[in-house]
N, C-alpha and C positions, 0 to 999 in steps of 0.2 A: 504494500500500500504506500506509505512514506509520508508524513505531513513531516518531513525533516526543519524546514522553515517554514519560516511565517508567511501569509500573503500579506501586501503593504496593503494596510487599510482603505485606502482607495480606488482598489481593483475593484473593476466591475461585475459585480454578482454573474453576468450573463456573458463572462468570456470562461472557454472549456479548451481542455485540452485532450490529446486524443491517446491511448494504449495499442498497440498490435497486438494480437496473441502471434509467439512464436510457431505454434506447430500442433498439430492432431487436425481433430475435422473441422475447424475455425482457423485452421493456419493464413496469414496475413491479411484479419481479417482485421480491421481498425475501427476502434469505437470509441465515444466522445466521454469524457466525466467533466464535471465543473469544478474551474479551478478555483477550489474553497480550502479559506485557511492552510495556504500554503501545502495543500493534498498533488502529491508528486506519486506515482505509482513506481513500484521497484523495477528497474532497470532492466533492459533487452540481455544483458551481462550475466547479473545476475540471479535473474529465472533462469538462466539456461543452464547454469553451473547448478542449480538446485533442481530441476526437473531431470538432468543427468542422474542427478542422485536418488530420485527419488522414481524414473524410472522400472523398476521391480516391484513397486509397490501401487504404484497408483491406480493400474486398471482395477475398473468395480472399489474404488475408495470411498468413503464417507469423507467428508472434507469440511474443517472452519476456515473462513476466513474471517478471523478477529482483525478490528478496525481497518475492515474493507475495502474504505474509499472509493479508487477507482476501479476494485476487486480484480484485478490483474492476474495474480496470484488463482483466486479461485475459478475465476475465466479458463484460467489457462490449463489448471488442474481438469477442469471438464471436458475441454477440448480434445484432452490426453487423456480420454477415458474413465473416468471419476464419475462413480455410480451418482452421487448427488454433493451440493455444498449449499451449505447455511453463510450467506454472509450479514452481518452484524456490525453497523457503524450509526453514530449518536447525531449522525448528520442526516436532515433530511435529503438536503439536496443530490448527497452521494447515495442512498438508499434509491430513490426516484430516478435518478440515473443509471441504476445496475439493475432496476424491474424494466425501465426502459429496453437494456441492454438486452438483458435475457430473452425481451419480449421479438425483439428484432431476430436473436439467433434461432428464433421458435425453439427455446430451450426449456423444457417444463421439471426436471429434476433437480430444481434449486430453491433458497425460500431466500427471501429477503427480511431482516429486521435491524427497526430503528432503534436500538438500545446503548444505555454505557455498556460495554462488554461485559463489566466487574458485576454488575444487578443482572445482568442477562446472562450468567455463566452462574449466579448463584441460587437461579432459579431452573437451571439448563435440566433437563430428566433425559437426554439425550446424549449418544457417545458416538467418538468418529474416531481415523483410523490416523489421519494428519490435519492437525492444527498447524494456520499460517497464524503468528503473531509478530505483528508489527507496529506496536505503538507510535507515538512522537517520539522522536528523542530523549528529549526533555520533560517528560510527562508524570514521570515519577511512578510511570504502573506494570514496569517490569516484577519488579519482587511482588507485588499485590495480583497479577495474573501467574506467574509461577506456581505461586503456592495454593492458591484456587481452582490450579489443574492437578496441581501437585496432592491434595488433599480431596479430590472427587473421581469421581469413574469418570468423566466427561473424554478424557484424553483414554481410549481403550490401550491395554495392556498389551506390549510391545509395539505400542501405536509412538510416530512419529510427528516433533513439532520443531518447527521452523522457525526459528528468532531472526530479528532482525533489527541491529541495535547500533547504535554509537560506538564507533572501534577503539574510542576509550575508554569505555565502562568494560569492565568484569562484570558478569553475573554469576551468582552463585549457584552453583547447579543444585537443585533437590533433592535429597534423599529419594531413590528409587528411578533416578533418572543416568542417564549415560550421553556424551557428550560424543558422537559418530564425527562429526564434520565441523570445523572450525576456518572460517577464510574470511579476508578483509579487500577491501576495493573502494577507494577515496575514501570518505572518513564512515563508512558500513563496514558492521561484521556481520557476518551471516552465518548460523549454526546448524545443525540439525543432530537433536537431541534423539535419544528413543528412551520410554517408557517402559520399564519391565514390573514382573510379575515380583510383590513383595515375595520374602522370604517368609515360609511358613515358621510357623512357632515348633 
């Protein structure tokens, strides 16, 4: 997703900018998001270095895309085969934008909802196989979305989740979590973490 910066306050509500999906059955196809609060989708770079990775796993996936935006990310997971994806951003005009989007790819295996992630994951009765998380940089909701996967079924067991963070911050990784893939690219680090089965007593 990426709100990495800020929009300057005087941007016009009604200018957008546009996403490709790389590759599957939407490959180069190009759709519009609005450019709100400085919402930047992740990179042609790297999605491709994380859909490599994620490659083996993704046909028939249940998929989040936590704070959305211009849902790139979960676009593109469907593209590539991804049984269904929940995206979830507190924005309306990114939310209306990606029912928009869906509606144009005549895509029906996806839901859209407008919620903070943190109230909408606390109430989540739902489990997927990869979570994309991509906060703001600066947002202060890494360690508060961690542990809220970290502490529910929501993220399934050897299920796979996707950071995407400021490549000066350390995260702390969760008990029961394992750190697969670690790589950086201008000032992003991008992870991919997997979720295992607690140890029995």
């Amino acid at each position: 997703m990426g709100r990495h910066q800020r929009t300057p306050a005087n941007k016009a509500q009604h200018d957008y900018g546009t996403v490709r999906i790389i590759a599957g059955q939407w490959r180069g196809r190009k759709l519009r998001f609005p450019a709100t609060d400085g919402l930047r989708p992740t990179g042609d770079r790297l999605r491709e270095t994380l859909f490599n990775w994620l490659a083996p796993h993704i046909e028939g996936a249940r998929c989040l895309d936590a704070f959305a935006g211009s849902g790139a990310l979960g676009l593109e997971a469907l593209s590539r085969g991804a049984a269904h994806c929940h995206f979830v951003d507190n924005q309306r005009a990114a939310t209306d934008a990606l029912r928009d989007n869906l509606s144009t790819l005549t895509c029906n295996n996806a839901k859209v909802v407008q919620a903070s992630v943190l109230d909408w994951l606390a109430r989540c009765d739902d489990s997927f196989d990869i979570i994309f998380v991509d906060p703001p940089f600066s947002s202060g909701l890494y360690e508060p979305i961690l542990t809220a996967l970290a502490e529910s079924a929501t993220l399934r067991q050897n299920g796979l989740l996707y950071i995407e963070s400021d490549r000066k911050n350390t995260l702390p990784t969760p008990p029961g979590f394992t750190v697969l893939k670690d790589k950086t690219a201008g000032n992003a680090r991008y992870q991919l973490w997997q979720k295992h089965q607690h140890p029995q007593p």
